[in-house]
N, C-alpha and C positions, 0 to 999 in steps of 0.2 A: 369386165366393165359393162354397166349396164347401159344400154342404147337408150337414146332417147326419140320418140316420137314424138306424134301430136297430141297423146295422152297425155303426155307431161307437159305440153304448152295448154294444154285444156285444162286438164287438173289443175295449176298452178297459177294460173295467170286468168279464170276464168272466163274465158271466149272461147264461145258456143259458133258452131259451124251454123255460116249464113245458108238456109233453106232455101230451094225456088220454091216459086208459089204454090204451082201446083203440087208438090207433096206434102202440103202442110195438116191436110186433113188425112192422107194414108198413113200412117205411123209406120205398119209394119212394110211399106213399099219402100219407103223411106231408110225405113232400116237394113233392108236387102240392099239398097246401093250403099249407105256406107260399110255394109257387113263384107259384100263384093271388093270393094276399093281397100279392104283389111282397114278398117279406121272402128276400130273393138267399141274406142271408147262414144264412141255417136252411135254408133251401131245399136251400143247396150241401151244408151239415154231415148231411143225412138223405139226399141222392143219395149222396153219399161214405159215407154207411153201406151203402145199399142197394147199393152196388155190391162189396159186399164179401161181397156174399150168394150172388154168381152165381159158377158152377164155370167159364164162361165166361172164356177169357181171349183178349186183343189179338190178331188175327190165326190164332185157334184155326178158325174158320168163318169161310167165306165167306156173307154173306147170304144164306138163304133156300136154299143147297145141305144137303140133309139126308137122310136116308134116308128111303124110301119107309116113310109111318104115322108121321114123325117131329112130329106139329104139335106137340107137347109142348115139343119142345129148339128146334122153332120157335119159337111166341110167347115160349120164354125168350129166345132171342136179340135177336126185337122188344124185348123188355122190355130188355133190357140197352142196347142202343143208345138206346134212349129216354134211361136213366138218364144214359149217356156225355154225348150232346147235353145235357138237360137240366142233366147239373153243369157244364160247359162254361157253358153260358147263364148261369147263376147265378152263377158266378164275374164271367163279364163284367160282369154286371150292376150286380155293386158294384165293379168295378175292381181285382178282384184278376186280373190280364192275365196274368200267373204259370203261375198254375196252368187261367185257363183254354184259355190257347197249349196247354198239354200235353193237355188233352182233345179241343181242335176236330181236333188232329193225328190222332187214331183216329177220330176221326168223319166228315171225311175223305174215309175208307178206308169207307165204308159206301155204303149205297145212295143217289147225290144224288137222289132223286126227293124220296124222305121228307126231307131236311134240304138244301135246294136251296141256303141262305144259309151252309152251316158253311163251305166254301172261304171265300168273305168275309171270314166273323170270325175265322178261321184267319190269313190274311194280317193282317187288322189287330190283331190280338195281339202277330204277330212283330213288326212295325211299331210298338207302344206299348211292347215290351220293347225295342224296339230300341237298342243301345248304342256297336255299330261298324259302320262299311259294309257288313259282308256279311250283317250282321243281315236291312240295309234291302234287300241283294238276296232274299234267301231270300225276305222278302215280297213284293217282287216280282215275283218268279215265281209266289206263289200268288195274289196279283190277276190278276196275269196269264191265269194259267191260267183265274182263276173268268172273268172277260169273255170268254175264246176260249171258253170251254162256253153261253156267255149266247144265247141266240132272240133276244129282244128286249131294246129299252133301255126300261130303267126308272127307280127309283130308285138303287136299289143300285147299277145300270148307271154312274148318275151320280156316287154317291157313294165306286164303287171307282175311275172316274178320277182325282177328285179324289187319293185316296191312291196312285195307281198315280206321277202328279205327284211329291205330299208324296216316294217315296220316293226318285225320279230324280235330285228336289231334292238330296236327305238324301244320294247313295252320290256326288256328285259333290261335296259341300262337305265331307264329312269327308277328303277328300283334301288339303284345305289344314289347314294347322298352326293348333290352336286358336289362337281372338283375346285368349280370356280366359281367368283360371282362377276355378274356382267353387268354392267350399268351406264345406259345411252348417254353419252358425254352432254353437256347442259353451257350454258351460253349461246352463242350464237352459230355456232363451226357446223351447226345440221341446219341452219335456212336453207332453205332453197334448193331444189333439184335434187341431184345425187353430190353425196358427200363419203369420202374415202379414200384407204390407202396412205396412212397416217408416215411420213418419215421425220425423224426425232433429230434437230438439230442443234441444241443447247438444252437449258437443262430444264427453260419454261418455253420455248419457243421451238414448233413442227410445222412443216411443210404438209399439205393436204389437196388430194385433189377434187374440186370441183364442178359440178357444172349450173350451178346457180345463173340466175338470167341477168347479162348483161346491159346496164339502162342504156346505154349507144346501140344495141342493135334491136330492145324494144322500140326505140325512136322509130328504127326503120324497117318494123314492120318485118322483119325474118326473123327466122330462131332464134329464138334470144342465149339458149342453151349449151354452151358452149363450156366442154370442158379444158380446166388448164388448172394451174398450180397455184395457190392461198398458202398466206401465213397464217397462222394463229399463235396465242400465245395464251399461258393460262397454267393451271396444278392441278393434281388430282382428277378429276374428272369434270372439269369444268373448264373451254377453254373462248377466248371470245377470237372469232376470225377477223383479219384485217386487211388489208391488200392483194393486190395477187402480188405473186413475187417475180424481181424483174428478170424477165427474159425474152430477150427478141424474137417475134413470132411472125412469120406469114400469113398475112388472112388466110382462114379456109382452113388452117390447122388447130388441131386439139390434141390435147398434150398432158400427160399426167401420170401416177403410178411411179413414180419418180425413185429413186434411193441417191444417198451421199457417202462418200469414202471416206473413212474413219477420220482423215486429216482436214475433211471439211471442204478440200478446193475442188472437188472432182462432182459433177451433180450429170449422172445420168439420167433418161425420162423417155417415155413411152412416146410415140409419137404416131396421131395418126390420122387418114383422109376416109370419108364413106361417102362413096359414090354409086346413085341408084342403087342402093342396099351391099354396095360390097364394099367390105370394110379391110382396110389392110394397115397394120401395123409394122412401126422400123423403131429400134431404139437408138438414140442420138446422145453424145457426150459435150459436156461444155465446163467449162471452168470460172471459178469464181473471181470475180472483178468488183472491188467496191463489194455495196450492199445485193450486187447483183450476181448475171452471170452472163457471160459472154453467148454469141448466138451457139446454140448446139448445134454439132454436124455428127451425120448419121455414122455411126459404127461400120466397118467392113462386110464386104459381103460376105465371111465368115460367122458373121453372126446375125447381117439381115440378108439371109439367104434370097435373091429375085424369087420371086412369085410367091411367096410363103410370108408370116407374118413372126414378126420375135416382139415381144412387149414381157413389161412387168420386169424391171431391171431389180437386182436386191445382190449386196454387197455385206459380206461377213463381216464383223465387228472387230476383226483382227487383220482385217485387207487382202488374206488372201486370194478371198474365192467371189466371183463374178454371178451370181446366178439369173436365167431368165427363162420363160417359158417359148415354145417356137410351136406351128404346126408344118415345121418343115420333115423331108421325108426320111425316112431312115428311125423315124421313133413307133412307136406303140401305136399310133391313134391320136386323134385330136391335138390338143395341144400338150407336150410332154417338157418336162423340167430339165434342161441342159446347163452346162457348166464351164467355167474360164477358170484357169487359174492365173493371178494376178502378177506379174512380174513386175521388173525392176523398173520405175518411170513410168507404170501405170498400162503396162502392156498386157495384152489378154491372148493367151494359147489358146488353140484352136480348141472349139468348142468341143463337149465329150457329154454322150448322151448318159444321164445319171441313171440308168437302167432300169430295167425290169420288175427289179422288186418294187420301186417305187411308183414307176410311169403305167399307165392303164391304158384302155382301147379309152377311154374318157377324158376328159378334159383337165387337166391338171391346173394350179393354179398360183399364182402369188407366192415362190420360197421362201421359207427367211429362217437364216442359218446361225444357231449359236456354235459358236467355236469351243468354250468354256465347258459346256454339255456335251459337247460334239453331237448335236441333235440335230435334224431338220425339221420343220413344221411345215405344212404347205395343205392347198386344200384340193378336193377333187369331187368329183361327180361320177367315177368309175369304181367305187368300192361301197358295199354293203353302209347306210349309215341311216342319218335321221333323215335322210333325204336334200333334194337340191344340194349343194359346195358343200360339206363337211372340212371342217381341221383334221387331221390326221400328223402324227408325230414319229421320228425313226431316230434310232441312233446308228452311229455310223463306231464301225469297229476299229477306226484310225487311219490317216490319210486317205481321208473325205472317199470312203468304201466300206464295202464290206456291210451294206446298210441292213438293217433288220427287219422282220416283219412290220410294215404300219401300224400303229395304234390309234383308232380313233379317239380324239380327245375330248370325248364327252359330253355331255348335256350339264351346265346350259350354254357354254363355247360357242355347241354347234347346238341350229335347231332345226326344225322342217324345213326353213327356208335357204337360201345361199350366206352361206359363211367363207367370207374371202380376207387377204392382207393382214396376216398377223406380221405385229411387229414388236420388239422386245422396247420400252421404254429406256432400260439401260443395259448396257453389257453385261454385264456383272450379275444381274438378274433379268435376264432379258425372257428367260419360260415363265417368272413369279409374276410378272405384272406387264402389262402394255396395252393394247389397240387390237381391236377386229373392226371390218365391216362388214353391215348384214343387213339384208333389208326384213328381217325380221318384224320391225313394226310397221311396216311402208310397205303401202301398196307399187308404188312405182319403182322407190328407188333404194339405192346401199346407203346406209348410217353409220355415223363414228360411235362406238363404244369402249368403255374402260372395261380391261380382264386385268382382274386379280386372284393368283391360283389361294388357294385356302390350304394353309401350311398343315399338314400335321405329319408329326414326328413320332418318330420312334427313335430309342435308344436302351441304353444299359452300360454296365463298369464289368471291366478285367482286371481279377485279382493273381498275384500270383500264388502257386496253391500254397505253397511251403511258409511265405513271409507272413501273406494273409493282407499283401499291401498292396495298392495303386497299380498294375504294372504298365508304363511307357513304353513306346516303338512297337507296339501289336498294329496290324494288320488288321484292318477289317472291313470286308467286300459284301457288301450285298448284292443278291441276285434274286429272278424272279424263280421262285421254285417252280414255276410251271415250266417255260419257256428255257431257264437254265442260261439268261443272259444275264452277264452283271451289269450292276447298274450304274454302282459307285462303289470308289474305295476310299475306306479316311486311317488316320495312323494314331491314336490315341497319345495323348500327354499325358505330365505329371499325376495328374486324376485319373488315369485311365478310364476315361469315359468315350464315351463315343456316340453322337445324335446322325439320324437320316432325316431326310423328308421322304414323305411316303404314297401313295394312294390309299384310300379307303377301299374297303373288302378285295384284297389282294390276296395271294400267298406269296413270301417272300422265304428268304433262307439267309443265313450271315454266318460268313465263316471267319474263325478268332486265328491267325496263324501268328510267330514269333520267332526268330531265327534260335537252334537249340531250347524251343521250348515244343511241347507236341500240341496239334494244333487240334481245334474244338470247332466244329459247328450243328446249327437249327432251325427247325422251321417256325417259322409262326404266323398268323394268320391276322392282319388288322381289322377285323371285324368291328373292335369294339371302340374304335375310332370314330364312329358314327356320333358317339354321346361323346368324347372329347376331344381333345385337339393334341396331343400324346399320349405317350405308352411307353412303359420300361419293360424291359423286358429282364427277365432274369440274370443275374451278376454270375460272372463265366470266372472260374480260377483255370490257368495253365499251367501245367508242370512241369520242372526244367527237369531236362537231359543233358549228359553228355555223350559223346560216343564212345564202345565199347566200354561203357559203366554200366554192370550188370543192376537191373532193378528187380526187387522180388515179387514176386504173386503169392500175395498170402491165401491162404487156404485152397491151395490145390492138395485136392486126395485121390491115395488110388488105394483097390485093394492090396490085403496084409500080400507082400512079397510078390505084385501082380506088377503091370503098365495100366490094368483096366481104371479109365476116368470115373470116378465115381460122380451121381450128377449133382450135387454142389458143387464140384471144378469146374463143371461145364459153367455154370452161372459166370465166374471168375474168368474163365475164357472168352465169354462174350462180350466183355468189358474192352478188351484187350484184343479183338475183333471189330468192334466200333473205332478203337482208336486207331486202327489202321485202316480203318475204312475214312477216318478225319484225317488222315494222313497220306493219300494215294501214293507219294512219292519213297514211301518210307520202307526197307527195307532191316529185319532184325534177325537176330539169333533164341532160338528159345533151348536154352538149360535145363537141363535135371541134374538133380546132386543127391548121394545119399551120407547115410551116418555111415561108421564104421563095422557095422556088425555084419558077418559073411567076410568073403574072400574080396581080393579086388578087382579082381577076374568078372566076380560074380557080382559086383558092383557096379560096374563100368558097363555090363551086359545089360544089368536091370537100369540102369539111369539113360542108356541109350533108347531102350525102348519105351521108358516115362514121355522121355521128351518127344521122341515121334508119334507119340499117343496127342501130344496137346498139339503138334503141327499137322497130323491129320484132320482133326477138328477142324481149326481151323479152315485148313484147304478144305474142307467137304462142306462149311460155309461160305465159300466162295471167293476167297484168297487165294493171290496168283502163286503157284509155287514157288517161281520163281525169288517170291520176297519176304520167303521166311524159311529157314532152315534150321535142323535140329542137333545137338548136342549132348553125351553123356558123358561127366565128369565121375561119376563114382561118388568115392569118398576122399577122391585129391585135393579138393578145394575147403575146407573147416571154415568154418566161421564162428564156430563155439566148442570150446573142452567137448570130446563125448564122454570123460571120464573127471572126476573130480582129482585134485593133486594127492588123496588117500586112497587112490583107485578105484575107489566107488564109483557104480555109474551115475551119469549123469544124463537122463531123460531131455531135461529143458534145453541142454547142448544138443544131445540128440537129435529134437523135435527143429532147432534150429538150421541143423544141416542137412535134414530131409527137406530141401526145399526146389523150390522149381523160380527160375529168373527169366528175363529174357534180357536185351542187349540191344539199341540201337547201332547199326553196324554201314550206314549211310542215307543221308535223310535230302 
């Protein structure tokens, strides 16, 4: 949540701080007291005067080159670069990155002794206006450059990696075709102040928090500023704000960041005091009464730990799970994503730190939990990204565990700036479309925005191989061939079809399985999704089995009266090596059988050493012994005359019963 000063009563309301008289012609003395008193935004407006004072202009002098007896147009020079840095600082300072990019650029250009850190803020300026890739280069080149000029490591040392990262991140993922598209919601719901934190009540109708200026306490001349909780109401990206919504409140308290339990009676809400700059958060629970809700009272000390802060409540769409951020102790750092599971009558188990993989020595941010995906989305400031609050997204491997690596969720989601509060518009699709806040276009403050994710698909048909028809009840899982987790599973119908949604330039893998059929899978790469919005992918046949029903391998040979594989068989084995490689679980017999001619002695010797010629292969390809063993039948098995009923031979019987099988023997 972002704080509000008196740049935002300046900004918004514009009243300009009363001057004594005497500093009305020092600009820049002027501006060293509000600069002192941290007040950025006077600070910048009295630099921005003072510098309009100096005859001095960008690139006129070089530091400190002057004429011999010049100290005069010297310390004016000092003075001027002072002012330069100085409004540079001031600008940053409230987050106007705008204006103060354009000043660290001349500052620069100055003496690094005196302003050792302006390369720095130079780079991270570019960086925070950053819009398109070469934005994120230009800044890293001036990270760059500030660490090759760096003696030793420090902080900044530390803290320009971090961004040198964020930007490497940034010029290599705006390469891919956005995932979403984002569009600053329109009516009236962004007047005024900071706006955010959307929670979704009906089906036109959301709760939002604000801190827009209250005309009762403009009357009286104090903050007017004050965050609490708004209706709105409104479709698509368009919503118009209306009252605040009822809840009995304390003066002195501000309140928001709110979420509601599935059943609609249950409205928990962030609650919180700043006093001489220390701010402390508790979250409080209250229930619906009428159009309102009854006074909140604060949650347990289990979840507002004494001295520590908990906010940012958010509730799964299925009621299980309770989530909220704390910077109480026992987590990672800063503030970390902790966890209730919801019992019977609305009770909440003792919190449970959501771990590791997720939580960072950084600041975590606003959860919000699909059940349906089993996903989590949440934002942070302690992982590699576009810089400031990034989205990041995990899937969880069931019973809310077992979480995955994070994925950042993209550009334009997330941008150089703070990306906080996603929230699903509906359950059902609650990752396809909803809410962020960013103050992406705002110098001061968070804005409400619609995401909608940009569907593209992939799919394809399962035939069966023999009928050549539809086949139903297949199986079919995709996974990320990189990482090797699945994503989804769906079970094809009548048509044996089967669609995913997907990301653009992935690699994925889909594997086709069937109970007694042998199972198929592939990789493919969605590359070419950039120019459409799906993809088929190739039409798969599966072959039925039964067990211990021997199937034949056509054209295996060996030499005349040998075991030697000749290498056409090899070809034929390698087929039959993939399928049990599609098959991990599958375990078979491989057969040799010969015709009649020789002894049976001498049959049974040669068919034995056939087949462990093709199981040797095999295992010297990389099959477990264990799941394939070999078998020599001779010439006990026929499956064709080797003689005609005139006793003439008979070749094509012959050619019939020299043959090689193998056998599913448990799958």
């Amino acid at each position: 949540m972002k704080r509000f000063t008196l740049i935002c009563i300046l900004a918004l309301t514009g009243l300009l701080p009363n001057l004594q008289a005497q500093y009305i012609t020092d600009f820049k003395r002027t501006a060293d007291q509000y600069f002192e008193q941290k007040d950025y935004y006077s600070a910048a407006q009295y630099y921005s005067k003072a510098l309009g004072t100096f005859s001095i202009k960008p690139g006129q002098y070089k530091p400190y080159q002057v004429d011999k007896g010049g100290k005069k147009k010297e310390q004016k020079l000092k003075d001027y670069e002072q002012v330069v840095y100085k409004l540079a600082e001031s600008y940053r300072m409230y987050n106007d990155f705008g204006n103060a990019e354009k000043y660290y650029a001349e500052a620069v250009t100055f003496d690094s002794t005196l302003f050792p850190q302006a390369r720095y803020w130079y780079g991270l300026t570019i960086r925070a206006n950053a819009k398109k890739g070469e934005d994120y280069e230009r800044a890293w080149e001036q990270l760059s450059a500030y660490r090759r000029g760096q003696k030793e490591y420090n902080e900044f040392s530390k803290k320009a990696d971090a961004e040198i990262k964020n930007c490497e991140f940034a010029i290599e993922e705006m390469k891919y075709p956005p995932r979403y598209e984002v569009v600053k919601v329109s009516g009236n719901i962004n007047q005024g102040g900071a706006n955010y934190a959307i929670v979704p009540v009906s089906n036109n109708t959301v709760y939002f928090t604000s801190s827009r200026p209250d005309s009762l306490l403009l009357s009286k001349k104090s903050n007017p500023f004050v965050n609490t909780l708004y209706v709105a109401t409104g479709d698509n990206a368009s919503y118009e704000s209306r009252e605040k919504v009822q809840i009995p409140t304390d003066k002195g308290i501000e309140q928001g960041a709110a979420a509601i339990t599935p059943d609609g009676n249950t409205l928990f809400v962030t609650r919180w005091t700043n006093k001489d700059g220390n701010k402390k958060s508790s979250i409080y629970r209250g229930t619906r009464t009428g159009n309102g809700w009854t006074e909140p009272q604060p949650l347990d000390a289990s979840i507002n730990v004494p001295g520590y802060s908990a906010k940012e409540p958010s509730v799964s769409s299925d009621g299980k799970y309770f989530l909220f951020v704390s910077d109480r102790s026992g987590g990672k750092g800063g503030f970390d994503i902790w966890y209730s599971s919801i019992g019977s009558g609305g009770t909440l188990s003792a919190p449970q730190h959501i771990g590791a993989t997720l939580n960072t020595d950084g600041d975590e941010s606003s959860p919000f939990y699909d059940p349906i995906k089993q996903t989590l989305v949440f934002s942070t400031n302690g992982r590699v990204g576009f810089g400031g609050q990034d989205f990041f997204m995990s899937k969880s491997a069931g019973n809310f565990g077992g979480w995955s690596a994070p994925e950042n969720m993209g550009y334009p989601i997330n941008s150089a700036k703070d990306d906080q509060y996603y929230t699903g518009l509906s359950p059902d699709k609650a990752l396809n479309k909803g809410f962020i806040s960013s103050d992406r276009e705002s110098v001061c403050c968070l804005e409400i925005f619609a995401v909608k994710r940009r569907a593209k698909m992939a799919g394809g048909m399962v035939l069966d191989c023999e009928t050549n028809k539809p086949l139903a009840g297949a199986k079919i899982t995709l996974l990320d061939s990189t990482q090797r987790n699945v994503l989804e599973t769906q079970t094809t119908g009548m048509g044996g079809n089967y669609m995913f949604e997907i990301e653009m330039n992935r690699k994925y893998k889909v594997l086709i399985e069937k109970e007694n059929y042998f199972s198929k899978n592939f990789n493919f790469n969605s590359e070419q999704l950039t120019m459409v919005d799906s993809m088929m992918n190739p039409t798969v046949c599966l072959k039925r089995f039964e067990i211990n029903k021997p199937i034949v391998l056509n054209d295996i040979f060996y030499d005349y009266n040998k075991a030697t594989l000749r290498p056409e068989s090899r070809l034929i084995l390698d087929s039959l090596y993939y399928l049990l490689l599609d098959n991990p679980k599958m375990e078979i017999e491989l057969g040799a059988h010969t015709d009649s001619k020789g002894t049976d002695a001498y049959n049974l010797k040669l068919s034995n050493a056939r087949a462990k010629s093709c199981v040797d292969y095999l295992i010297s390809k990389g099959i477990e012994t264990k799941r394939i063993v070999s078998k020599g039948y001779g010439e006990s098995r026929p499956v064709a005359p080797n003689t005609l009923p005139n006793g003439a031979d008979n070749p094509d019987g012959r050619q019939l019963n020299r043959r090689t099988e193998f056998k599913v023997l448990r799958n």
